[in-house]
KEVEX-195466 format. One record per residue (C-alpha): residue number from 0; residue in one letter; x, y, z. Coordinates in Angstrom, 3 decimals, padded with zeros to 6 digits. Example, Ala and Ser with C-alpha at 12.3 -4.5 7.8 and 13.67 -1.06 7.14 Angstrom:
BEGIN
<node tilum="0" vexse="A" east="012.300" north="-004.500" up="007.800"/>
<node tilum="1" vexse="S" east="013.670" north="-001.060" up="007.140"/>
# end
This chain:
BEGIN
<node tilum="0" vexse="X" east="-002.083" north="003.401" up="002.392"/>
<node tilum="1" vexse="X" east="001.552" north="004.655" up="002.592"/>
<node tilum="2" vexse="X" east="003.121" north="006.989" up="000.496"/>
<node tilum="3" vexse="X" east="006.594" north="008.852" up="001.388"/>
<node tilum="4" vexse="X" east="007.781" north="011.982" up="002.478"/>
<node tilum="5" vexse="X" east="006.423" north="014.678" up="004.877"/>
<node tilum="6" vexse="X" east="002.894" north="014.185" up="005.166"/>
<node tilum="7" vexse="X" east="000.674" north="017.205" up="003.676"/>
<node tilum="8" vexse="X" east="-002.860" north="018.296" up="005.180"/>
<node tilum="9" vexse="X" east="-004.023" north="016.096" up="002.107"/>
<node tilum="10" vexse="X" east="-003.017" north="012.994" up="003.144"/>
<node tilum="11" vexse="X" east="-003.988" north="013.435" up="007.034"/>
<node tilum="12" vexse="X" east="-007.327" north="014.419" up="005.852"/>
<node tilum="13" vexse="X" east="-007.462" north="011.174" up="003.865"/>
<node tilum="14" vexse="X" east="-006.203" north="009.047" up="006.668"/>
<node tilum="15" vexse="X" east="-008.860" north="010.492" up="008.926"/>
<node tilum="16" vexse="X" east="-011.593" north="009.654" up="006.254"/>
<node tilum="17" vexse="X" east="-010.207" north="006.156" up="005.763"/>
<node tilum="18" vexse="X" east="-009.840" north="005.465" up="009.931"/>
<node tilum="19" vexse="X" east="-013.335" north="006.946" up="010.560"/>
<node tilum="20" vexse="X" east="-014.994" north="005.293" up="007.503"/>
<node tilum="21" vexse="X" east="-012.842" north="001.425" up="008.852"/>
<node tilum="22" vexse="X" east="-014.637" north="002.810" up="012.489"/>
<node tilum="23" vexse="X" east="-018.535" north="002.967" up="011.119"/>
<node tilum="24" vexse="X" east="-018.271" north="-000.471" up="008.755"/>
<node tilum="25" vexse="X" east="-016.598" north="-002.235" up="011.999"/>
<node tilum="26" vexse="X" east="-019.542" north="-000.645" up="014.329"/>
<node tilum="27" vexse="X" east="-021.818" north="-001.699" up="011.867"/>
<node tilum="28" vexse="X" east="-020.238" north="-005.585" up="011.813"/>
<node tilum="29" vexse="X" east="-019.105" north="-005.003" up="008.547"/>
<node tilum="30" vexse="X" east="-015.340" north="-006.944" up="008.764"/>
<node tilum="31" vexse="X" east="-013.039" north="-007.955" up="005.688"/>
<node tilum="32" vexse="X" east="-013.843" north="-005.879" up="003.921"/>
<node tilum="33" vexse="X" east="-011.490" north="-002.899" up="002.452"/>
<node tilum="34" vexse="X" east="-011.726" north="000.964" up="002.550"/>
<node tilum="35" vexse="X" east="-011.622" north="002.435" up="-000.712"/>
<node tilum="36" vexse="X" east="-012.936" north="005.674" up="-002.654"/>
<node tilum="37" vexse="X" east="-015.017" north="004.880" up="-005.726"/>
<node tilum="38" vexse="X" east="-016.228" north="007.926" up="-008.002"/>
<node tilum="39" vexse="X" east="-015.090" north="010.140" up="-005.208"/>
<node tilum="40" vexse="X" east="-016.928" north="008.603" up="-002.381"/>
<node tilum="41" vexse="X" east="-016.114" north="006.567" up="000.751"/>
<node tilum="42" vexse="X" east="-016.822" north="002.752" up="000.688"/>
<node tilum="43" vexse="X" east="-015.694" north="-000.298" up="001.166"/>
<node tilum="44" vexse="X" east="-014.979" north="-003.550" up="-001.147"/>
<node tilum="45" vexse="X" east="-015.353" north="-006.940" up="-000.020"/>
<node tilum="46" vexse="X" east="-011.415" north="-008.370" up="000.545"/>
<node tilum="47" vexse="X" east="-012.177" north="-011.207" up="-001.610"/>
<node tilum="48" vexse="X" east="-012.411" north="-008.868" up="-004.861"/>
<node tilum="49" vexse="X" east="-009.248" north="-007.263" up="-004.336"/>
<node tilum="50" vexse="X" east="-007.254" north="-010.290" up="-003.211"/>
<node tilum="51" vexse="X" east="-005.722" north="-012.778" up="-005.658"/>
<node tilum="52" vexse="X" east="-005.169" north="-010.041" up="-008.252"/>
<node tilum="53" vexse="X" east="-001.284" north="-009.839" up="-007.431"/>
<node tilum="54" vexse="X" east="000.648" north="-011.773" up="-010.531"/>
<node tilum="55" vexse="X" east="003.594" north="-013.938" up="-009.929"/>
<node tilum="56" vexse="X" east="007.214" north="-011.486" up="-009.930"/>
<node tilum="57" vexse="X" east="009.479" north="-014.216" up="-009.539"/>
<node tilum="58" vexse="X" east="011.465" north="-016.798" up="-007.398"/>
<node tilum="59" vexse="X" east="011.735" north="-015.678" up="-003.895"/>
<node tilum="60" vexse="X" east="015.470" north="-016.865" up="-002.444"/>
<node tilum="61" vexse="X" east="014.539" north="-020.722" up="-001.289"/>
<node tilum="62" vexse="X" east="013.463" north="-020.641" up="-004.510"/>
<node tilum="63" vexse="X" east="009.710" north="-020.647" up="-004.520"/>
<node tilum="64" vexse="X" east="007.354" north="-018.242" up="-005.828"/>
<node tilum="65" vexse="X" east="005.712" north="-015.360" up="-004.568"/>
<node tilum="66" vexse="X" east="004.552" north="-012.283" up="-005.068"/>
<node tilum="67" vexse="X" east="007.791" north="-010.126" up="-003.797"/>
<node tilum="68" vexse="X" east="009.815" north="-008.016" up="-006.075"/>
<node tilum="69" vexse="X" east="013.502" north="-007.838" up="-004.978"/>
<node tilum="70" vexse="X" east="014.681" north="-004.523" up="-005.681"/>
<node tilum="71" vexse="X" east="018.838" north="-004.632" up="-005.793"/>
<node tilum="72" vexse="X" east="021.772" north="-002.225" up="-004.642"/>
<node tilum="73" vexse="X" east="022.185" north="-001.736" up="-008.306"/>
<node tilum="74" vexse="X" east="018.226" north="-000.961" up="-009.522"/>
<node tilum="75" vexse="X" east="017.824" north="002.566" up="-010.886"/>
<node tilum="76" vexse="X" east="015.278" north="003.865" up="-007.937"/>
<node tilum="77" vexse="X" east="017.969" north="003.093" up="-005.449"/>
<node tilum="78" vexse="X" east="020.515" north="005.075" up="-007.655"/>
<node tilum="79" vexse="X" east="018.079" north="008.247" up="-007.975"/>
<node tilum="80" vexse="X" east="017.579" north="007.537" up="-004.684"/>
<node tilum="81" vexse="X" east="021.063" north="007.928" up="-003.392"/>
<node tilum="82" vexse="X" east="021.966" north="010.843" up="-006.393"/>
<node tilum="83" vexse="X" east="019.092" north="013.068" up="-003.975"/>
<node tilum="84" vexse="X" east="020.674" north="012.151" up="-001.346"/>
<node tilum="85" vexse="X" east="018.639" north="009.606" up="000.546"/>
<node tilum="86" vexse="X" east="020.684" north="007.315" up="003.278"/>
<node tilum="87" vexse="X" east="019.316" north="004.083" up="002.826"/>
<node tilum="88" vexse="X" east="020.767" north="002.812" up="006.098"/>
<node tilum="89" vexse="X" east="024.048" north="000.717" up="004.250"/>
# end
């Protein structure tokens, strides 16, 4: 998981509970297999349920397909971004 900004106690709490939960299922041979909360609760999901759920965004720049979304100079998150002041490096 990644979200942005300065990380509260929140989300190092939940990092811990998703690293120790990965820990136990790969002690216990459990592998491919994804760490997830259900209903409030640590477990895991098999990789195969959650992969092949992406849909096709578009043409990719050799022009095949895939399942990246190009986000331009121009899009609107990269003008809020900028209009709070954040340096995107350009």
């Amino acid at each position: 998981m990644q979200r942005g900004g300065t990380p509260t106690a929140y989300d190092r709490v939940l990092s811990t509970k998703y690293g120790s939960k990965a820990m136990e299922l790969a002690i216990q041979g459990k592998f491919n297999v994804l760490t997830v909360i259900k209903k409030g609760k640590l477990d895991s999901v098999p990789l195969e349920d959650v992969i092949g759920n992406n849909k096709e965004i578009g043409a990719i720049q050799d022009g095949t397909l895939g399942n990246v979304k190009v986000v331009t100079m121009e899009d609107d998150l990269v003008i809020t971004a900028r209009n709070i002041g954040i340096n995107l490096g350009d």
